[in-house]
C-alpha positions as CSV (number, residue, x, y, z in Angstrom):
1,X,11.1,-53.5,-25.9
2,X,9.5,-50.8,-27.8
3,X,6.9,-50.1,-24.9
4,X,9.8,-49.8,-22.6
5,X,11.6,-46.7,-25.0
6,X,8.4,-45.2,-24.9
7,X,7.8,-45.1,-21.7
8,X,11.4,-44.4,-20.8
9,X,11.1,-41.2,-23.3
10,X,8.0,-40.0,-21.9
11,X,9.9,-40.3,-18.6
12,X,13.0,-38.5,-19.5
13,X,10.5,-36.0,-21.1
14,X,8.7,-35.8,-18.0
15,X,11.9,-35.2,-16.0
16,X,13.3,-32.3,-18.5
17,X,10.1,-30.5,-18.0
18,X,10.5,-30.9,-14.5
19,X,13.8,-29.8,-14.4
20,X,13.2,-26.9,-16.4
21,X,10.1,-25.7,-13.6
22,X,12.5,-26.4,-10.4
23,X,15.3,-24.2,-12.3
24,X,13.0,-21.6,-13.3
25,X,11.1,-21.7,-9.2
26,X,13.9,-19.3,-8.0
27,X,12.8,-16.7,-10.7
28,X,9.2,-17.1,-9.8
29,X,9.7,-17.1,-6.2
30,X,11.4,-13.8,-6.4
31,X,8.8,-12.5,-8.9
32,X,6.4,-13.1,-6.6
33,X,8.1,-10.9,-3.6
34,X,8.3,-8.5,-5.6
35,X,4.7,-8.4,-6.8
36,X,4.0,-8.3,-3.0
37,X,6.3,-5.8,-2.2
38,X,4.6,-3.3,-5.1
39,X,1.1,-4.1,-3.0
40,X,2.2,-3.5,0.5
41,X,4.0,-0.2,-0.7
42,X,0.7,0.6,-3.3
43,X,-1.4,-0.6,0.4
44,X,0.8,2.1,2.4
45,X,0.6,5.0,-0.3
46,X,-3.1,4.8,-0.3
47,X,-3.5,4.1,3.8
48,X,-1.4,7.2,4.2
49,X,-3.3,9.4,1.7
50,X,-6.5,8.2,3.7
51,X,-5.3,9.2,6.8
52,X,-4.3,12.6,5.6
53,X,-7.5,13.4,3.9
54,X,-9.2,12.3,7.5
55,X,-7.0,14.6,9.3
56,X,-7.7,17.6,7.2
57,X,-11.7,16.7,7.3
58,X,-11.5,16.3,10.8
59,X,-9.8,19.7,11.0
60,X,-11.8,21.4,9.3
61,X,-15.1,20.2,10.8
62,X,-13.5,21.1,14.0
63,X,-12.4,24.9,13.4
64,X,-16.2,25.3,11.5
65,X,-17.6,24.3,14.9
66,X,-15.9,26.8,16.7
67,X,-16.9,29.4,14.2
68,X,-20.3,28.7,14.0
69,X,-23.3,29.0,16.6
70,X,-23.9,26.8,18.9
71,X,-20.4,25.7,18.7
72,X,-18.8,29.3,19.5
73,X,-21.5,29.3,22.4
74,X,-20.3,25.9,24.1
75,X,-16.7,27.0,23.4
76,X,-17.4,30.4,25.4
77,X,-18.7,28.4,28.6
78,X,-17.3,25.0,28.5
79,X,-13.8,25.0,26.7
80,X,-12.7,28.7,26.9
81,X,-9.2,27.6,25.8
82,X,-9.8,25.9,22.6
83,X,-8.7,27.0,19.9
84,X,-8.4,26.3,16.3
85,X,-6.4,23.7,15.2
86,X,-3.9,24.5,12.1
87,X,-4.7,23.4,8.9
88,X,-2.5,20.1,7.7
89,X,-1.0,21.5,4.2
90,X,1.5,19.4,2.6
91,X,4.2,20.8,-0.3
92,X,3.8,19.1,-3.7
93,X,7.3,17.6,-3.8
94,X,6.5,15.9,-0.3
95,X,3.3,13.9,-1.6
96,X,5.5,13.0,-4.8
97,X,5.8,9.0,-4.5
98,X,9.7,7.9,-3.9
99,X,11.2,5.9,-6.5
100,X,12.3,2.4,-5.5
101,X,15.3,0.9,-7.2
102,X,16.2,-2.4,-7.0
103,X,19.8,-4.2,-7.7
C-alpha cells in the first residue's frame, strides 16, 4: 500500500508539473512570435540599409565613369544621351527606425 501512495504522488506530481507547462505553452508560444517578429523586422532594417548603400555605390561609380577618361570618351560616341544619375540622399528623420507598439 505504501508503494502504491508513492507512486500515485509521483504521479500527481508528475501531472501538476505538466499541467503547469501546457498552461504556461500559450505564453511561450506567443513569446516566441514575437522573438520572430523582432528578427524579420531586425532582417528587413538591415536588407533595406544594404540595398540603399548599393544604390548610392552604384551611383556613384556610375557618374565617376562618365566624368572620367575613357568613360567620358565612350559616353561621347556610344551613349550621347546618358546622363548622370541623381544622387540617392535620404533626411535623417526618414532613416529613423519606427516604433512598434504592441496591445
Amino acid at each position: 500500500m505504501q508503494k502504491l501512495q508513492a507512486v500515485q504522488g509521483a504521479l500527481s506530481g508528475a501531472l501538476s508539473k505538466l499541467l503547469l507547462v501546457v498552461e504556461r505553452y500559450p505564453d511561450l508560444k506567443s513569446n516566441q512570435n514575437f522573438l520572430q517578429l523582432q528578427t524579420a523586422l531586425e532582417g528587413t532594417e538591415n536588407r533595406i540599409g544594404v540595398a540603399r548603400r548599393d544604390y548610392i555605390e552604384a551611383v556613384r561609380a556610375y557618374n565617376t565613369e562618365l566624368k572620367t577618361i575613357p568613360g567620358r570618351w565612350w559616353k561621347q560616341f556610344m551613349y550621347p544621351t546618358n546622363e548622370p544619375l541623381p544622387t540617392f540622399s535620404v533626411a535623417k528623420e526618414k532613416t529613423k527606425v519606427p516604433e512598434v507598439k504592441f496591445n
